[in-house]
GUBAKE-119371 format. One record per residue: y, z, x of N, C-alpha, C, O in turn. Coordinates in steps of 0.1 Angstrom, whole numbers, m for minus. Layout:
Y|Z|X|Y|Z|X|Y|Z|X|Y|Z|X
...
This chain:
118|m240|m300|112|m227|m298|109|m220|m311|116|m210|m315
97|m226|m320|94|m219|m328|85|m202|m332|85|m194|m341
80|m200|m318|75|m189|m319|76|m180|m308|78|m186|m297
76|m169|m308|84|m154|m303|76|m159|m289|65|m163|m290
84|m158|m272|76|m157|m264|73|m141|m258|83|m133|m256
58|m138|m253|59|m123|m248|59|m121|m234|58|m130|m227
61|m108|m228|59|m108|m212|52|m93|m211|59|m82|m211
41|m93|m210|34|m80|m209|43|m73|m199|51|m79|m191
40|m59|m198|47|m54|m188|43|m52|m175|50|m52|m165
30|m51|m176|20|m49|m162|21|m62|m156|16|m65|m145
29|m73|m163|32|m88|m148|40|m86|m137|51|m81|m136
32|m92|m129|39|m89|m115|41|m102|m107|30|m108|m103
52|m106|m102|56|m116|m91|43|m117|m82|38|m106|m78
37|m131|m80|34|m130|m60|45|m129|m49|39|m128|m38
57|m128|m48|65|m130|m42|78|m115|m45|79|m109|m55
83|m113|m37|94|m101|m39|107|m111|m27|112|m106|m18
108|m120|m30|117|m130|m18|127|m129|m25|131|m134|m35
133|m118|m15|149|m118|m26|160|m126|m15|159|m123|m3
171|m135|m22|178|m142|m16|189|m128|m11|192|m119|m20
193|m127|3|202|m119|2|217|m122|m9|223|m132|m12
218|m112|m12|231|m110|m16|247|m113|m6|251|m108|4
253|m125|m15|265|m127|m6|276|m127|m20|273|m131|m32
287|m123|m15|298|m120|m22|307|m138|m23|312|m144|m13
306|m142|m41|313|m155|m39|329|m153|m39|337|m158|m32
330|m143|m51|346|m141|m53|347|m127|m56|338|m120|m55
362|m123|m60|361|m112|m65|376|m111|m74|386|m118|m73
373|m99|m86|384|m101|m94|387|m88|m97|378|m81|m93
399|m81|m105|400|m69|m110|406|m69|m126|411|m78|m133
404|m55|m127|407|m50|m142|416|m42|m140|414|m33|m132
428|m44|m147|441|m35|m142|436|m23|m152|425|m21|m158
448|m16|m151|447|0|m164|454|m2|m176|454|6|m185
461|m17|m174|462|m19|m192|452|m30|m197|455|m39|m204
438|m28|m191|427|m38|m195|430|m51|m188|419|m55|m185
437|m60|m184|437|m69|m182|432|m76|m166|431|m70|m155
427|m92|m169|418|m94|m157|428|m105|m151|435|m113|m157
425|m102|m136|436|m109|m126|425|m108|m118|416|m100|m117
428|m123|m110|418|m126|m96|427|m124|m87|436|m132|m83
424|m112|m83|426|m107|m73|423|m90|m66|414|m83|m71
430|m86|m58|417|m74|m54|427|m61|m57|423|m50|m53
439|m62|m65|446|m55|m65|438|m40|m73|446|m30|m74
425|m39|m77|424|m27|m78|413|m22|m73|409|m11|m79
407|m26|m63|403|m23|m52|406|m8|m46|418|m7|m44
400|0|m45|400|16|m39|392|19|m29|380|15|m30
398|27|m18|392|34|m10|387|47|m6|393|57|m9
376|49|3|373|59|2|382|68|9|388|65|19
383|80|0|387|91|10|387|103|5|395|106|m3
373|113|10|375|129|5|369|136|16|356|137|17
380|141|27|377|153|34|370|162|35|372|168|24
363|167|40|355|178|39|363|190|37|363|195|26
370|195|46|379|204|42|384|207|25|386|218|19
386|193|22|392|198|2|377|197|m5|375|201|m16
365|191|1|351|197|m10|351|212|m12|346|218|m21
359|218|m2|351|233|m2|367|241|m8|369|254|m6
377|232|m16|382|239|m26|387|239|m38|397|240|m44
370|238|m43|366|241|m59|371|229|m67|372|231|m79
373|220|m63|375|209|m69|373|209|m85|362|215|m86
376|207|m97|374|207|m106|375|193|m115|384|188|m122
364|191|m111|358|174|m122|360|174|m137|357|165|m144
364|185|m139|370|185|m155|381|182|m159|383|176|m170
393|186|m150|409|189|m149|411|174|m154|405|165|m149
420|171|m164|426|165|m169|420|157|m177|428|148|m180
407|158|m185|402|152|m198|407|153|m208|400|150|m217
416|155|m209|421|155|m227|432|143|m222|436|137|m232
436|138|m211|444|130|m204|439|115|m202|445|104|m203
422|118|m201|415|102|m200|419|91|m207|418|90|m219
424|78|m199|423|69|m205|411|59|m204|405|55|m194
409|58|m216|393|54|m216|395|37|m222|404|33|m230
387|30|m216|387|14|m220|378|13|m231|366|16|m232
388|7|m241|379|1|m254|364|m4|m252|360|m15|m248
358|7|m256|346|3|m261|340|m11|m264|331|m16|m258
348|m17|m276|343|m27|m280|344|m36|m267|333|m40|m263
353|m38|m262|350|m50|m251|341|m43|m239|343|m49|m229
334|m35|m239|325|m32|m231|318|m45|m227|317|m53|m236
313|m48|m217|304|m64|m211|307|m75|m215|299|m84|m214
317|m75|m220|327|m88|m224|329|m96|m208|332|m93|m197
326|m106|m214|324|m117|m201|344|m125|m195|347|m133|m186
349|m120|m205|365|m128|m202|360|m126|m188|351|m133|m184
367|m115|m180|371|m117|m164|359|m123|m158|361|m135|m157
347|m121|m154|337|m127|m153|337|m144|m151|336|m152|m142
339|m146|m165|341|m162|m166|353|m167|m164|353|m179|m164
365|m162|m162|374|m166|m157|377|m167|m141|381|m176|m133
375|m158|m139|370|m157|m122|362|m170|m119|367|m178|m110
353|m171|m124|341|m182|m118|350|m198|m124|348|m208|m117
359|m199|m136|364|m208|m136|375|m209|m123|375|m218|m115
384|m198|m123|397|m195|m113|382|m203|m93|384|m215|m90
376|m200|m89|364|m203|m82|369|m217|m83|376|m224|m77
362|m219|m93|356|m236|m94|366|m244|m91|364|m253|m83
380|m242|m96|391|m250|m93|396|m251|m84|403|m261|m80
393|m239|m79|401|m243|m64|394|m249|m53|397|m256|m44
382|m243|m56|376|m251|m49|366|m266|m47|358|m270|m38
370|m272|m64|364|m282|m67|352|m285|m66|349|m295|m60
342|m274|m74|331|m274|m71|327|m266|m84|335|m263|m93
311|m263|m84|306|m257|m94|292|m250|m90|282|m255|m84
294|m234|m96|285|m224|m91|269|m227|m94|265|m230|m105
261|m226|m83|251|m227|m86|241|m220|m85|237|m215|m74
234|m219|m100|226|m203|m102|220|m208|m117|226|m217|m124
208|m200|m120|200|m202|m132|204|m190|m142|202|m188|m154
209|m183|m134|211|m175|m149|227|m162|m137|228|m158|m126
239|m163|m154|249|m161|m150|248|m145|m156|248|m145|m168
248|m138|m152|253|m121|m158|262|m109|m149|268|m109|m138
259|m99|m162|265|m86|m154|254|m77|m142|244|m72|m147
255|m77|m136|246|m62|m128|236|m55|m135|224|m56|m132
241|m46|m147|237|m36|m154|229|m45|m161|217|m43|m163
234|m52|m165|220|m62|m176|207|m66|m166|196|m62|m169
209|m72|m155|195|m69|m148|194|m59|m135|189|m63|m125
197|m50|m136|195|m32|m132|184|m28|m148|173|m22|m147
187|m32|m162|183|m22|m171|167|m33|m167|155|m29|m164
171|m50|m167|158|m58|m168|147|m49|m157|137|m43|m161
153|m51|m144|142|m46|m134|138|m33|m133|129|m30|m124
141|m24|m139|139|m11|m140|132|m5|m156|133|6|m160
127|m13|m162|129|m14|m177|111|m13|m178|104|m11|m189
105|m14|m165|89|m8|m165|89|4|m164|78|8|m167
100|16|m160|96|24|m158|111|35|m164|117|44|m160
112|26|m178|121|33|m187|117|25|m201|121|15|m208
111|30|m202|101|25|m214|107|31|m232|105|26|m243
113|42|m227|120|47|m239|131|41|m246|133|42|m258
135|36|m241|151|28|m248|151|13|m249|147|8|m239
155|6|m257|154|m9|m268|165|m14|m253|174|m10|m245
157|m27|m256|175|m32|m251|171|m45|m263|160|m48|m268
184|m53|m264|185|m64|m268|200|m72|m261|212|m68|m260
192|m84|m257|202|m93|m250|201|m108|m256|192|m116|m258
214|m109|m259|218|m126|m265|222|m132|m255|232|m128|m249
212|m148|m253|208|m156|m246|213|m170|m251|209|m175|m262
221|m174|m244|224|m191|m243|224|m199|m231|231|m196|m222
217|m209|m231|220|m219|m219|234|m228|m221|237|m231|m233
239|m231|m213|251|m234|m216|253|m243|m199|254|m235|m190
255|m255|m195|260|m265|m186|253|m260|m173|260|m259|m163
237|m257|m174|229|m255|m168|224|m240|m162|216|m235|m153
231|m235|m171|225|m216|m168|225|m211|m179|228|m215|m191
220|m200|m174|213|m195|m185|221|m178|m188|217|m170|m181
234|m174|m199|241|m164|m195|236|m153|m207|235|m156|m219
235|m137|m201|225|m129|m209|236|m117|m209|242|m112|m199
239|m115|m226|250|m104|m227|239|m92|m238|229|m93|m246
246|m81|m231|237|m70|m242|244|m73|m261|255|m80|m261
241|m71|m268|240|m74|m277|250|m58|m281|245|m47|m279
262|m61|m285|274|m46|m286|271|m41|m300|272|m28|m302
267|m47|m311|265|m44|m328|253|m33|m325|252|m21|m327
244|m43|m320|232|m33|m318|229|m19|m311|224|m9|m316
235|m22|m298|238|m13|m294|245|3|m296|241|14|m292
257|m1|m307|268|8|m311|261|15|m317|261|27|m316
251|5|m327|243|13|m340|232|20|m333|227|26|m342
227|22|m325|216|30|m324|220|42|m310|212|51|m307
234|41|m302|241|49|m298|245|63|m304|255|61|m311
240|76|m305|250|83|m307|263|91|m304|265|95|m292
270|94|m311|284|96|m305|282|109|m295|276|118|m301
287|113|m281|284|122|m273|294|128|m278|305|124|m282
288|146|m278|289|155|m278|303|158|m268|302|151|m258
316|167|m271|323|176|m264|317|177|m248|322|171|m239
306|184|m248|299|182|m231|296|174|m225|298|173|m213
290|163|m236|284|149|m227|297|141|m226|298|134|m217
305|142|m234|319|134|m229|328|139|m217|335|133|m210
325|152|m216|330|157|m200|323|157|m191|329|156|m181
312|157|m190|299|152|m176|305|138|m171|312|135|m162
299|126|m187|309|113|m182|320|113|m176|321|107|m165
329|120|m182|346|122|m174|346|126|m163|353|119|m156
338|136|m158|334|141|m145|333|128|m133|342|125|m124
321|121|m137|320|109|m127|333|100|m125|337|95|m115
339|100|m136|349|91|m133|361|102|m125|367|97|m115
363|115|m128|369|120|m120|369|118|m106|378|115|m97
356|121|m106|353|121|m88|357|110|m82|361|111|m70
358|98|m88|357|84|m84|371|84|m83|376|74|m78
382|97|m91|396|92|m89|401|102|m75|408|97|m66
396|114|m76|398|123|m59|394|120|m47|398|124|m36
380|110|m51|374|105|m36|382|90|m31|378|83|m22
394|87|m39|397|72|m33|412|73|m37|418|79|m45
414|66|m27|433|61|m26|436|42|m32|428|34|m29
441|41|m36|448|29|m38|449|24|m25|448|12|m25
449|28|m15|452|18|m3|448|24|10|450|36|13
441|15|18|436|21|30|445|33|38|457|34|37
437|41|43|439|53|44|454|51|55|465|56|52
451|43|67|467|39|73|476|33|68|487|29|73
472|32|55|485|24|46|491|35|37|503|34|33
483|46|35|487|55|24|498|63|28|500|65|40
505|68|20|517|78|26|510|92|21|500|94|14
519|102|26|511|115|24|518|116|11|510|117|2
528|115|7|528|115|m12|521|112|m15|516|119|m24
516|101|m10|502|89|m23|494|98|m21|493|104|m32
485|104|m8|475|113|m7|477|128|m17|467|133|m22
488|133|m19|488|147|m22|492|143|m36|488|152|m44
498|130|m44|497|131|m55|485|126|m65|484|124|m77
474|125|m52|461|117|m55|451|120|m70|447|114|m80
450|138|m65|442|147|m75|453|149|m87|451|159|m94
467|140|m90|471|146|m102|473|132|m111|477|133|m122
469|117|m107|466|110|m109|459|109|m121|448|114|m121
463|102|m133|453|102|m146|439|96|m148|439|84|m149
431|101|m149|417|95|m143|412|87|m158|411|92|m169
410|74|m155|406|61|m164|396|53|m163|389|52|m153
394|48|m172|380|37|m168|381|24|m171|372|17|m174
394|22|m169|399|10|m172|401|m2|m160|400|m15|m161
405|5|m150|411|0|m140|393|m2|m130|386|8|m127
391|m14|m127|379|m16|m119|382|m30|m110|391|m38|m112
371|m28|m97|373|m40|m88|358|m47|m92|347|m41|m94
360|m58|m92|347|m69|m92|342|m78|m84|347|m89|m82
329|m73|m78|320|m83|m70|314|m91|m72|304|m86|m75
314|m104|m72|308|m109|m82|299|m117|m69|305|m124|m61
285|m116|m70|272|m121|m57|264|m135|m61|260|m138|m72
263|m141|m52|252|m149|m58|240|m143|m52|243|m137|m41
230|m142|m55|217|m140|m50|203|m145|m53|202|m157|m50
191|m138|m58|179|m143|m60|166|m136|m61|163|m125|m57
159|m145|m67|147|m139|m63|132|m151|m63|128|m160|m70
130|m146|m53|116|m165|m55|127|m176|m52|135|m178|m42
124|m185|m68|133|m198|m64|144|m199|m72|153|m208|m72
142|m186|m82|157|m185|m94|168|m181|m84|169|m174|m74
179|m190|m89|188|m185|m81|200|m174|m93|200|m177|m105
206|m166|m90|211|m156|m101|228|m155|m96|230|m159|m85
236|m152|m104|253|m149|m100|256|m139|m109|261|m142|m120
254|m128|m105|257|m113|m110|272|m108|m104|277|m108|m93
276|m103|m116|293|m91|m115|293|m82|m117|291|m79|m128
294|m74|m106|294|m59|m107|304|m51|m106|313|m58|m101
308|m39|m108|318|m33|m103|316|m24|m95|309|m14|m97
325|m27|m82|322|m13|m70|334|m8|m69|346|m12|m70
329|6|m67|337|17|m67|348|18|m55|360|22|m57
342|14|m44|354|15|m35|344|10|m20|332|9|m18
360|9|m8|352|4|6|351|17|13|361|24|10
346|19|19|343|28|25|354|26|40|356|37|45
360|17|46|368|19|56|378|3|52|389|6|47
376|m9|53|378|m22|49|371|m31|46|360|m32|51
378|m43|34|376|m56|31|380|m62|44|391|m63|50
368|m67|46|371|m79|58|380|m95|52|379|m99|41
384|m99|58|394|m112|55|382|m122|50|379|m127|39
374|m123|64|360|m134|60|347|m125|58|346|m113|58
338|m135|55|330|m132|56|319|m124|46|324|m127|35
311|m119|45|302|m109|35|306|m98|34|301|m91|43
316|m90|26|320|m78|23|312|m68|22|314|m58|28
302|m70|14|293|m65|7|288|m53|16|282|m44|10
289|m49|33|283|m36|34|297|m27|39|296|m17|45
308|m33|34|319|m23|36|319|m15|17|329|m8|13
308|m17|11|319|m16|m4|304|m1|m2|296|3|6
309|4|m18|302|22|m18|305|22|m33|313|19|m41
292|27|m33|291|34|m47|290|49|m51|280|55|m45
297|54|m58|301|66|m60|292|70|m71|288|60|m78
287|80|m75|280|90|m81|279|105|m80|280|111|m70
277|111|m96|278|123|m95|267|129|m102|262|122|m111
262|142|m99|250|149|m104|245|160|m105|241|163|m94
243|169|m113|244|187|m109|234|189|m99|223|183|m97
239|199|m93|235|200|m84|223|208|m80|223|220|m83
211|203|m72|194|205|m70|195|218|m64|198|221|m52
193|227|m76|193|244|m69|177|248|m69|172|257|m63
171|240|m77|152|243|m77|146|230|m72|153|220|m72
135|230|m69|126|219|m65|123|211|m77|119|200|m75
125|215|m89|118|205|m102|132|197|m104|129|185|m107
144|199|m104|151|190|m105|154|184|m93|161|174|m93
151|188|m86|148|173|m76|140|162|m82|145|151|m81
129|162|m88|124|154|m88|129|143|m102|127|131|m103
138|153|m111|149|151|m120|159|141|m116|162|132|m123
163|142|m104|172|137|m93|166|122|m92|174|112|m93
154|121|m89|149|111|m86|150|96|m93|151|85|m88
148|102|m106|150|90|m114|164|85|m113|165|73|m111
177|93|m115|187|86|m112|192|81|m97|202|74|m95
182|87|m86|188|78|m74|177|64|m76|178|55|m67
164|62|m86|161|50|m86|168|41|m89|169|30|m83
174|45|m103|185|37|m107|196|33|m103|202|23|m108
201|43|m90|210|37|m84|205|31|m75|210|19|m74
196|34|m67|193|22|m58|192|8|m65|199|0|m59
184|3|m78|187|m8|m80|195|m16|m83|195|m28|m83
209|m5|m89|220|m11|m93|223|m14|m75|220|m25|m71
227|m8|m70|231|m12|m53|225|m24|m49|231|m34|m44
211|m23|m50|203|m33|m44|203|m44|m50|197|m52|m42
205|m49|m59|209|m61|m68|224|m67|m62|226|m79|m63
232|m59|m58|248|m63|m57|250|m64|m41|259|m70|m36
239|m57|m35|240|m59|m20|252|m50|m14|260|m53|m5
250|m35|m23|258|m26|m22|249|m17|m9|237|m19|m10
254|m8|1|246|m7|11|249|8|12|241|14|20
255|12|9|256|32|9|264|39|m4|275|38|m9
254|48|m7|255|61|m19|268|66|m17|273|59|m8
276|76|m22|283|90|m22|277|95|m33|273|86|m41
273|109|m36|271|115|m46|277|127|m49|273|135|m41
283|131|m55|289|143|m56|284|151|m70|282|147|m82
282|162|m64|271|171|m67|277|184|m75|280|193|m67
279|187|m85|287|198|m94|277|207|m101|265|204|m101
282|216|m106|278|230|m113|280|229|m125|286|220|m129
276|238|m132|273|237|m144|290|238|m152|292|233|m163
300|243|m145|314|242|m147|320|230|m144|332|227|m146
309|222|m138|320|208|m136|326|212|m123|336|204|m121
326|221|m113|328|223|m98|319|210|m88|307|206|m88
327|208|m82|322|204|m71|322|208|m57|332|209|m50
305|213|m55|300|221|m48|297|211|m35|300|219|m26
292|201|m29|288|195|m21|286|181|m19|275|178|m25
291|173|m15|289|160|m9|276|154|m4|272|160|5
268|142|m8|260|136|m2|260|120|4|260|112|m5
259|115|16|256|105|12|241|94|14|233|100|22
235|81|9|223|77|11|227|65|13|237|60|7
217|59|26|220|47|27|212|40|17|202|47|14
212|27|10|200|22|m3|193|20|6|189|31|9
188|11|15|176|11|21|164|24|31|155|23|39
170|34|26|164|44|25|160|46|15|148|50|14
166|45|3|160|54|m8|142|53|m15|135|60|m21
142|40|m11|128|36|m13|117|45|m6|106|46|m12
119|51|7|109|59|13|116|77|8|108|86|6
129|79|6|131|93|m4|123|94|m13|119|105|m17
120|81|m19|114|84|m37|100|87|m32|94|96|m37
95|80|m21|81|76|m18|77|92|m10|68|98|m15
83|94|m1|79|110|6|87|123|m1|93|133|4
84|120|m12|94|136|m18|81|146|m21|74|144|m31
78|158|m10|68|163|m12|68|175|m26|59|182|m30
80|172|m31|80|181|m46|73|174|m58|69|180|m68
74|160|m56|64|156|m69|57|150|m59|58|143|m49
50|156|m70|33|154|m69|24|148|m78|12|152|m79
31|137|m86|26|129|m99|23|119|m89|32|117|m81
14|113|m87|2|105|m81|9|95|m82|12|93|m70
16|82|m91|25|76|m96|37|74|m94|44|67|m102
40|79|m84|57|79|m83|59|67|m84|51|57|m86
75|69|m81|87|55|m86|77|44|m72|68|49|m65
79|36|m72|76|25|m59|86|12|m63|84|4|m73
98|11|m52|108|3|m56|100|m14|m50|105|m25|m52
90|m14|m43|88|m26|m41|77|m33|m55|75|m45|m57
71|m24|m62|66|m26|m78|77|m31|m86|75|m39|m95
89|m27|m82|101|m31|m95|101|m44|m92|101|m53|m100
102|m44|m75|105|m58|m71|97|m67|m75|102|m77|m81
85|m66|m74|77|m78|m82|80|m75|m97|81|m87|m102
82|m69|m105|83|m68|m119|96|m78|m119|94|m89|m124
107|m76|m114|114|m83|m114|114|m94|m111|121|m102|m119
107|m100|m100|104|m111|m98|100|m121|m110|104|m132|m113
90|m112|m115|83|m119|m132|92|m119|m140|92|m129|m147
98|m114|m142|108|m113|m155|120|m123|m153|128|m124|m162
123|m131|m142|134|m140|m138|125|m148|m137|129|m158|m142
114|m150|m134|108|m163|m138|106|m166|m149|108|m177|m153
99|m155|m158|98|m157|m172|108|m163|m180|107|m171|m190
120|m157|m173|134|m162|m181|140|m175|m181|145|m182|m189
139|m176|m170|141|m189|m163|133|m203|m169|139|m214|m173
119|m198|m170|108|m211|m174|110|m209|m189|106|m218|m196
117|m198|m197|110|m201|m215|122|m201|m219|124|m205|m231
133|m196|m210|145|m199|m223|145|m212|m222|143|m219|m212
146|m216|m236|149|m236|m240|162|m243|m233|171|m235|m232
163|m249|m230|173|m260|m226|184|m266|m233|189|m276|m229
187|m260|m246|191|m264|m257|208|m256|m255|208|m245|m249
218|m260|m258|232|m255|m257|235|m251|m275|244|m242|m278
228|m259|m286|232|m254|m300|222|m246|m305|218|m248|m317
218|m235|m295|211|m225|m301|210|m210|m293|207|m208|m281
213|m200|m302|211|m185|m292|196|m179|m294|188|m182|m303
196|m172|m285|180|m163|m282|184|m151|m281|195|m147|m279
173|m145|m282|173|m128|m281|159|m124|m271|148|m128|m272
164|m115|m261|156|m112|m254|155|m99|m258|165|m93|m261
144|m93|m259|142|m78|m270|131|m71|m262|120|m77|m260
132|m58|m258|123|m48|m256|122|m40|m266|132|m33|m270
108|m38|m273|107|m30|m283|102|m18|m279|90|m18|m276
108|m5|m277|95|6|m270|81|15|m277|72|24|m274
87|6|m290|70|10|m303|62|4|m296|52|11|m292
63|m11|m293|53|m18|m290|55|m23|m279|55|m36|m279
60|m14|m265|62|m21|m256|61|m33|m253|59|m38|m241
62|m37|m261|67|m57|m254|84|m61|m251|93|m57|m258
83|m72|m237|94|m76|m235|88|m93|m248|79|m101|m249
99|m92|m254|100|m108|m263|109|m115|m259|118|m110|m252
109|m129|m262|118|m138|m264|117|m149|m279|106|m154|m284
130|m150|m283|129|m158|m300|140|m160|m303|149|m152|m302
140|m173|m308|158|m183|m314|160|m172|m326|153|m169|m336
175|m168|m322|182|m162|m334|182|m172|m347|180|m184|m347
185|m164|m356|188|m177|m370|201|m180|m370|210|m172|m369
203|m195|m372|214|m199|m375|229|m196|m372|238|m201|m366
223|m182|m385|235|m177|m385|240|m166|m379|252|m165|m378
232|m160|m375|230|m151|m362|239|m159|m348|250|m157|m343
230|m168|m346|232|m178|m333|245|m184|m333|250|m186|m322
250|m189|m344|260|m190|m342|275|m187|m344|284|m195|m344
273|m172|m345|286|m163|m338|284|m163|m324|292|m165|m315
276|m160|m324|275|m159|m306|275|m173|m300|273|m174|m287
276|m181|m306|278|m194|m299|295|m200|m301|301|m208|m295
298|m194|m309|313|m198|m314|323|m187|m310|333|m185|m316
322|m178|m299|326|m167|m288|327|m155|m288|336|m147|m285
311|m154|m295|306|m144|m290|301|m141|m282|292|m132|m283
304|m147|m269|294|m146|m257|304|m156|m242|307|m149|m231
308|m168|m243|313|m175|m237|324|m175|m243|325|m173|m255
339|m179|m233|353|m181|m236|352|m196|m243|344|m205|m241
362|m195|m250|367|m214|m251|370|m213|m240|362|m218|m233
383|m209|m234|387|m213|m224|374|m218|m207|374|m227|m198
366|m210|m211|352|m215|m197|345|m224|m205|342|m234|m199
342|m225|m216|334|m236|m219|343|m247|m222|336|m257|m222
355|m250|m225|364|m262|m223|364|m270|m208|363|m282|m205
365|m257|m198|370|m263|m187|358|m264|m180|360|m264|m168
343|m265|m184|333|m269|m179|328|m284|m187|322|m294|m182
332|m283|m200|331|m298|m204|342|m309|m204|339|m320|m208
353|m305|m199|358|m314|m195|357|m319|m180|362|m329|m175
350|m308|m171|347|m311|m159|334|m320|m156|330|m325|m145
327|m319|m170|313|m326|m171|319|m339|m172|318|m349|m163
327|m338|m187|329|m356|m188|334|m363|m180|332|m375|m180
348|m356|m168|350|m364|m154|344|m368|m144|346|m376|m136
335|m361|m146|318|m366|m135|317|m381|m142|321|m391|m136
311|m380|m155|305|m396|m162|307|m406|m156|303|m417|m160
């Protein structure tokens, strides 16, 4: 692959054929970082109506946050270990064209109608897929450090996500667990992982996401995926213009949901104190006709989630047909927003190979896929 490949933006899929979303495994992130297969941190919903309406405070205990290292942000350890923990037991091997996180294709499919912000993703094929990490160097550098405020709005969401859920289904919980719920140290360390196969056209895709909690239970068998809930928070629509404010972030949530085969919103809605004033919830398959009948905007143009759908559609094919087939070389998938182009182009060398020597893939997953290759032979 000697020269840069491009993907105008205005391409569009013939097809929006998305494989439903089915849940293959799942894994968690404890609160001292570490990844275990299993569901132990898994949360449930639970926030009464009766405690919305007393003043709840989404700020209380920030100077308390424990916050998960940055640097391993989208680090694939639990990810790939999960899908290794998968394979062994069940003597088999996952099949899908391209292996990622959620948020990496939430930013791809949504990335026509967020035109402002760069992304860059390092690309290797590796024992027949194709696995796409955001690029953390770059990233960090063109991040600025949030402000006092914007680090408490963030904190906020994660608060809510620690008052609205119990450690254990609600007939399992004791009234201790419940009443010492809201004094609980609220972190971002501790997450449950879904990890889906799904699709689109004839790409087949195996995305990990993290959901916030089930809404009543994990079923034993079967497709989990419309017991699980995604939590969100957002000040709250006291004028008609931030409604339409509003809108863009329930686009974005719909496509993070709708990629993971996540099936209902919470939103919790605060004041300019960081109070929480009122509860919402949306089912995702509504939200496509909210964005579409919202008689406050009135930009001719609105969001239209079945447009992303084909955009998306193109962009997994694109990816699919031009990344090379090559295992001793990295790529870079790059959105520039000077020159709106999506690119694709072999890193140099030396570039390529940090990220090929684990910057991207474990030893430990790429050992136990080539020694599972050469017992095939």
């Amino acid at each position: 692959m000697n020269q840069p490949k491009f993907l105008p933006l205005d391409t569009r899929a013939a097809t929006t054929s998305l494989r439903q979303p089915k849940e293959l495994l799942s894994f968690s992130r404890t609160f001292d970082g570490e990844y275990v297969n299993d569901d132990s941190s898994l949360s449930y919903y639970f926030l009464p109506d009766s405690d919305i309406d007393t003043n709840i405070d989404l700020g209380a205990g920030f100077k308390k946050f424990k916050k998960f290292d940055e640097e391993r942000d989208g680090e694939f350890v639990g990810l790939l270990g999960a899908i290794k923990n998968y394979e062994e037991k069940n003597d088999t091997k996952v099949k899908a064209d391209i292996i990622t996180w959620r948020g990496i294709m939430t930013k791809l499919m949504t990335l026509h109608q967020n035109l402002r912000d760069p992304l860059d993703l390092n690309v290797v094929y590796f024992d027949g897929h194709i696995f796409m990490q955001e690029d953390k160097a770059l990233k960090m550098s063109r991040e600025k450090k949030p402000n006092l405020e914007h680090q408490k709005l963030m904190y906020s969401g994660y608060k809510f996500e620690t008052i609205a859920t119990l450690p254990k289904p609600l007939t399992e919980a004791s009234r201790a667990m419940i009443d010492k719920n809201s004094k609980k140290i609220t972190n971002n360390c501790e997450q449950y992982c879904s990890v889906v196969k799904t699709g689109i056209g004839k790409q087949r895709i195996i995305i990990g996401g993290e959901v916030d909690c089930v809404w009543d239970y994990k079923p034993e068998s079967g497709n989990p995926l419309s017991h699980y809930v995604e939590l969100k928070t957002s000040k709250a629509i006291n004028e008609p213009s931030q409604s339409v404010k509003f809108e863009k972030k329930l686009y974005k949530t719909w496509a993070q949901c709708f990629l993971l085969g996540i099936q209902k919103v919470i939103y919790g809605f605060r004041d300019d104190n960081l109070i929480l004033r009122s509860v919402e919830q949306y089912k995702v398959d509504e939200i496509p006709v909210l964005l579409k009948n919202n008689p406050v905007n009135t930009n001719p143009r609105k969001i239209n989630c079945i447009d992303s759908l084909k955009w998306y559609g193109a962009v997994v094919e694109w990816i699919v047909k031009n990344v090379p087939k090559e295992e001793s070389k990295a790529f870079r998938l790059s959105y520039d927003p000077s020159t709106k182009l999506l690119s694709l182009f072999e890193l140099t060398p030396d570039v390529g190979s940090s990220i090929l020597e684990g910057g991207l893939l474990t030893e430990d997953f790429k050992n136990w896929r080539i020694n599972r290759r050469d017992a095939k032979k």
